[in-house]
Every structure is written in structure tokens, then in C-alpha cells.
C-alpha positions as CSV (number, residue, x, y, z in Angstrom):
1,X,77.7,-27.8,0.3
2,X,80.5,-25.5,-0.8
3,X,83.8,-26.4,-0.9
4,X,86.4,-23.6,-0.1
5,X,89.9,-24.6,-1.9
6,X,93.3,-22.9,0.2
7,X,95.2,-21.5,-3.0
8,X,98.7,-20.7,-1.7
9,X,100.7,-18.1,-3.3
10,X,100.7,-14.0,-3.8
11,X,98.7,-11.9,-5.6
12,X,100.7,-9.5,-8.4
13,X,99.2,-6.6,-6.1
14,X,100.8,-8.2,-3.3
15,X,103.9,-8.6,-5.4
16,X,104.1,-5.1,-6.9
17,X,103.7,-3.9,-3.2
18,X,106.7,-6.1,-1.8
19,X,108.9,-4.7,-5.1
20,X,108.2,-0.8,-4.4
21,X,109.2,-1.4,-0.7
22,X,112.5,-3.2,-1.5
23,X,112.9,-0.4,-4.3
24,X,112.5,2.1,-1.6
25,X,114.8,0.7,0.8
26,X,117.5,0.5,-2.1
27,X,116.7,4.1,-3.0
28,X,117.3,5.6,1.0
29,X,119.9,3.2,1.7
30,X,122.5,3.1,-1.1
31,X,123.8,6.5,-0.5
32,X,124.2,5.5,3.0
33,X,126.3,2.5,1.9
34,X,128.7,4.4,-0.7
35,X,129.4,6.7,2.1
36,X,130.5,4.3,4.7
37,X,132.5,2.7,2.2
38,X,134.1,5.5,1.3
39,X,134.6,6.4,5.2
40,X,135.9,2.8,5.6
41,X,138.5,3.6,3.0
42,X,139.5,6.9,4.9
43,X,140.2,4.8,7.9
44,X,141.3,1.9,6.7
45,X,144.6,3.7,4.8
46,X,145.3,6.2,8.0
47,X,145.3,2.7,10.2
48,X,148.0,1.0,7.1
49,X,149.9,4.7,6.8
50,X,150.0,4.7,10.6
51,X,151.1,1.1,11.3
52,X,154.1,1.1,8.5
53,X,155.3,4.8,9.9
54,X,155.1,2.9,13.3
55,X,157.0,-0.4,12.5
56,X,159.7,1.9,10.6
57,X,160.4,3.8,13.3
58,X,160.7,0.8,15.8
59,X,162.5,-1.3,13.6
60,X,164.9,1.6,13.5
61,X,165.4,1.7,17.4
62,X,165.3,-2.2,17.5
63,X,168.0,-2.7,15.0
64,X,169.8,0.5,15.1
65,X,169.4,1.1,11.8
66,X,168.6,4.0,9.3
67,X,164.5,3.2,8.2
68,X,163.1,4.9,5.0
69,X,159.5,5.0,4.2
70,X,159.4,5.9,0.2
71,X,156.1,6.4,-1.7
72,X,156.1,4.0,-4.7
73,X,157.2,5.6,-8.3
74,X,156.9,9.1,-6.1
75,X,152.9,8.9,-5.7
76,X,151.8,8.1,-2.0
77,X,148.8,6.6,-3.8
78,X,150.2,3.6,-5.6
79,X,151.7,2.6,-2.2
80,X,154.6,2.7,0.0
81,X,157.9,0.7,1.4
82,X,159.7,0.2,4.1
83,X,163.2,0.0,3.6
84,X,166.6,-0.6,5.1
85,X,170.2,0.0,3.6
86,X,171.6,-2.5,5.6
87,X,170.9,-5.3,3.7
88,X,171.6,-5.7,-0.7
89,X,167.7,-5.8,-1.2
90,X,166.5,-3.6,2.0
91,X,163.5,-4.2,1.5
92,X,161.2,-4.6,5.0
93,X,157.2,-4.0,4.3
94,X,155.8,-3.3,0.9
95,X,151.8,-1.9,0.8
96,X,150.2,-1.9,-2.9
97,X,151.6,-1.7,-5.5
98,X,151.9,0.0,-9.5
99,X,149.5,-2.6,-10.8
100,X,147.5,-2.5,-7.8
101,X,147.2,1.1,-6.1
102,X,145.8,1.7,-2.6
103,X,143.9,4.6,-3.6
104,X,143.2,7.1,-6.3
105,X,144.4,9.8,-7.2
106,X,144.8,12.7,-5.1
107,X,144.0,10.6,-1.7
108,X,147.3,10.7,-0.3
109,X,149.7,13.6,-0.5
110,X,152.3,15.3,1.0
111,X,154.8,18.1,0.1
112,X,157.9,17.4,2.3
113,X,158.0,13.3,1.8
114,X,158.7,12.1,-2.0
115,X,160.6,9.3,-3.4
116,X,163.9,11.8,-3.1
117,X,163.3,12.9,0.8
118,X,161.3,9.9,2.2
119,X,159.9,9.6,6.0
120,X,163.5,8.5,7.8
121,X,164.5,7.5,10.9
122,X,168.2,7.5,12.7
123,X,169.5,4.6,15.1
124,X,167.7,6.3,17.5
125,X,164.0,6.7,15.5
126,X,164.1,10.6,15.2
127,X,162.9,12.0,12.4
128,X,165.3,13.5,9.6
129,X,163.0,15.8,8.6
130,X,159.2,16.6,9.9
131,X,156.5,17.1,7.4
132,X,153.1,15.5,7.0
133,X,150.9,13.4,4.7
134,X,147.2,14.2,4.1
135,X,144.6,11.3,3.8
136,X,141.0,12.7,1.7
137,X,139.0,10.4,0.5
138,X,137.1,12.3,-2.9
139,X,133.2,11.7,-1.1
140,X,134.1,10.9,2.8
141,X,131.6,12.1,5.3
142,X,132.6,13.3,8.9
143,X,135.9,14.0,9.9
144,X,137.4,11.4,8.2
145,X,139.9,13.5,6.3
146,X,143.3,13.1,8.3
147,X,146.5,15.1,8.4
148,X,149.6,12.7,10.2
149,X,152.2,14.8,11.1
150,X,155.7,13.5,11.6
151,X,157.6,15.4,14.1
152,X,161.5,15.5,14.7
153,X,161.7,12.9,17.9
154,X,159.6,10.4,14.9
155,X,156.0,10.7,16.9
156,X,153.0,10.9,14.3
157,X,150.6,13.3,15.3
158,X,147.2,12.7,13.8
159,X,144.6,15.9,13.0
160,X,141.1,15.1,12.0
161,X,139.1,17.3,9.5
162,X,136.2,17.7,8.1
163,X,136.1,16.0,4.5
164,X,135.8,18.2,2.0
């Protein structure tokens, strides 16, 4: 009479097959998964830009007070604040920071708003100048590079662009 033993376990075959599957999925989907990423970042500081531009304009209305929005040692990229002059600090919303930028370089810019001419608002949360900030992420996919205008009633119009 023979007696059939049940060995359990794999094979090395069977292991060197499972390993050059998982290598293959690794392989096809990384790329993938850098991109969203980097799309995720595109969105993600148009959504903060957006919301801070929004609450400094409504805090202006609510509080009929003059609102600044200033870019953080004059580069969009470390970060921003929100700030009113009606109080010794003035300080209302702070994103990022020196030690702790939002984005790299080059992500965030804009030509009319610097740390000497911010994004302000009047009592009545009209703009005191128009002018825009552009949002490209260096590697975004899809239109996920974004151009928010500011115009002079203090409505942000966004334009979406292919990334470049």
C-alpha cells in the first residue's frame, strides 16, 4: 500500500511566478499613482487658495473691514495669510508656512498680487485691484493646471488648462 503524504506549501516556481506578477503590477501602476498624486496636489491647493480668497472676502462684508490676502516672505509657494488691520496682530487664517511650504517652487504664481499689493478687499468685499494667480503642478495630468482670477466686485473666476 502506498501512502500519499499532503505537503503544504509553494513551489520556488510557484513563488517566482507570484513575484513577476506583483513586479508587473508595480511596474504599470506606479506611474499611475505619482500622477494622481500629483493631480491631487493640483486640486487640493486651488480648493485651500479658493477657500482663504473666499473667507477674506466674506469676512470683509461680515465685519466691514479691509481683508488682505499676502503671500508669505512674497512667494505664493511657502503659503499665505489672511489678515486684518483692525486688530494689533491682524492676523485671521495662516496656510503653511517658511519651514513648511505648501508647494514647490514655481507652483503658485502671480504677477499683480505680492507681499507689497496683496489680494484686498473693501467694507463692501470689492476688489482693490484684479489680477490672478496660476496653480501648475511640475508633472500634473489633465486639466488640472488652474488660473483664479480675481475680478473688481472680489468674485474668483476659475480657468482650467491643460498641464503643461
Amino acid at each position: 500500500m502506498t501512502v500519499f503524504r499532503l505537503q503544504r506549501g509553494v513551489t520556488l516556481i510557484e513563488l517566482m511566478v507570484v513575484l513577476a506578477i506583483i513586479a508587473i503590477l508595480l511596474g504599470v501602476g506606479l506611474p499611475s499613482f505619482q500622477s494622481f498624486t500629483l493631480n491631487r496636489l493640483a486640486d487640493r491647493l486651488v480648493q485651500q487658495l479658493q477657500l482663504d480668497i473666499s473667507y477674506a472676502r466674506n469676512h470683509a462684508i461680515t465685519h466691514s473691514m479691509p481683508i488682505t490676502v499676502t503671500p508669505m516672505n512674497n512667494n505664493w509657494n511657502l503659503g499665505w495669510e489672511v489678515r486684518s488691520n483692525a486688530n494689533a496682530d491682524g492676523l485671521l487664517r495662516q496656510r503653511g508656512s517658511i519651514d513648511r511650504p505648501l508647494a514647490d517652487a514655481g507652483t503658485i504664481t502671480s504677477v499683480e498680487y505680492t507681499q507689497a499689493n496683496p489680494i484686498a478687499f473693501d467694507t463692501q468685499g470689492r476688489s482693490q485691484r484684479i489680477g490672478s494667480l496660476v496653480i501648475d503642478v511640475d508633472g500634473c495630468t489633465g486639466m488640472r493646471e488652474r488660473t483664479l482670477r480675481i475680478n473688481f466686485i472680489g468674485q474668483i473666476v476659475i480657468e482650467e488648462a491643460l498641464c503643461q
